[in-house]
N, C-alpha and C positions, 0 to 999 in steps of 0.2 A: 577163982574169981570168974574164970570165961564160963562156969558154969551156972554161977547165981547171976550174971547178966542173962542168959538164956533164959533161966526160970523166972527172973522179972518181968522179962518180955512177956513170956507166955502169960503172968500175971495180969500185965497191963493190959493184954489182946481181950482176956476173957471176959465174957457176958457177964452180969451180975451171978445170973444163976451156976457162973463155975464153968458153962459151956464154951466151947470154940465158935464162933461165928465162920461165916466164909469170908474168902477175901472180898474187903467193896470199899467204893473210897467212900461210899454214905457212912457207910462205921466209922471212918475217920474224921467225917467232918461232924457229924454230929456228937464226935468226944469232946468234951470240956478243953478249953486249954489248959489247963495244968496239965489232964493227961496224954493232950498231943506232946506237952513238953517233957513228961516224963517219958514218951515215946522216945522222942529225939536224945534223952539223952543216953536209953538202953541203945541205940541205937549207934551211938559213939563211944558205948563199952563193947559190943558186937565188931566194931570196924578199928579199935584198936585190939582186938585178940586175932581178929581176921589177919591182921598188916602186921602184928608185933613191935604196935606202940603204946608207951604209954598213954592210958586214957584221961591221968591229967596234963600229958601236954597235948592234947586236943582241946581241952578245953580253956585253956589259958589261953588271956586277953591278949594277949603280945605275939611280938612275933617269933618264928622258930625256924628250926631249919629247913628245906626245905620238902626232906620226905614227909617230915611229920605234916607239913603244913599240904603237902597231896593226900595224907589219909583225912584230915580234916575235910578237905573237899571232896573226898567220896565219900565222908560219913553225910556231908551236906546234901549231896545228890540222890543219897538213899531215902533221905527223911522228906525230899522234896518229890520225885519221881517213882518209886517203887512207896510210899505210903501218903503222898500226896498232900504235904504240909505245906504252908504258906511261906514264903519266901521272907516273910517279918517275925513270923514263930521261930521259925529255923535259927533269924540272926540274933535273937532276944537270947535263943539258949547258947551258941556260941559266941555268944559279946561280940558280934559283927554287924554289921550293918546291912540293911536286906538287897542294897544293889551286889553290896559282895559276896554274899549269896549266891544273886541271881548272874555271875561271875562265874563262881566257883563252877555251877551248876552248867554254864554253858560252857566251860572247856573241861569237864569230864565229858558230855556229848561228844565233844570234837574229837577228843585222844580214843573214843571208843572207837571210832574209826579203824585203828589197829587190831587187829584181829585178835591177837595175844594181850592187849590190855582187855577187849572187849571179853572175850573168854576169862579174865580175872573177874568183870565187874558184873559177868552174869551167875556167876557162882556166888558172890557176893548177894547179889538180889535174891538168889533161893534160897542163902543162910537169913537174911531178913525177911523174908514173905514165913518162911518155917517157923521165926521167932513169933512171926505176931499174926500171922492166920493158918488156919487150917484147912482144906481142900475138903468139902465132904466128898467119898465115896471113890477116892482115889490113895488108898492105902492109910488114909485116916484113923489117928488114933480112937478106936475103940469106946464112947463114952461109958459102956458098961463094965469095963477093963477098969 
């Protein structure tokens, strides 16, 4: 499973022609919403194999306990900060509401402050930047490969 989340992602990143774009938030914003929302939610299969949660209790409307309900809010931080989605997108695909969101989002800020969280949540950002851009000319895959 944590691998065909991976190959979705790389799906959902791709240009029409099959290529990798660079990272921008203009290719973000200029995706459709459905595919921001299909974004967000490889993106909460990616941050449940990261944490070793299940990815339908992230996405369940209710509440939970409270590890699972911290990877929910880093998978929130990711789709909002490292790929730059609206804080009303975000809460439409996790059945929450966009102030809780914009909640969620301001205390993973806070806790990065720890040095050992933040070292988690930056390792986290280069498994999500990997998934859904590619760097040209920095060890980049190969188009003719």
């Amino acid at each position: 499973m944590q691998g065909q989340s991976r190959v979705a992602a790389v799906e959902l990143a791709a240009e029409p022609d099959g290529r990798m774009g660079e990272w921008s938030a203009a290719w973000i914003e200029a995706a459709s919403p459905e595919r921001r929302a299909e974004m967000c939610e490889a993106v909460i299969d990616l941050s449940a194999a990261l944490f070793n949660v299940d990815s339908k209790a992230l996405r369940r409307a209710t509440r939970c306990d409270q590890d699972t309900a911290r990877v929910r809010q880093i998978a929130m931080y990711f789709c909002n900060t490292t790929l730059g989605i609206s804080l009303t997108l975000i809460g439409k695909v996790f059945s929450r509401d966009r102030t809780t969101v914009g909640h969620a989002v301001q205390l993973i800020e806070l806790l990065r402050d720890d040095r050992d969280f933040d070292a988690i949540m930056e390792q986290g950002e280069k498994v999500i930047r990997a998934a859904f851009f590619r760097s040209t000319g920095h060890g980049a895959r190969n188009d003719a490969a």
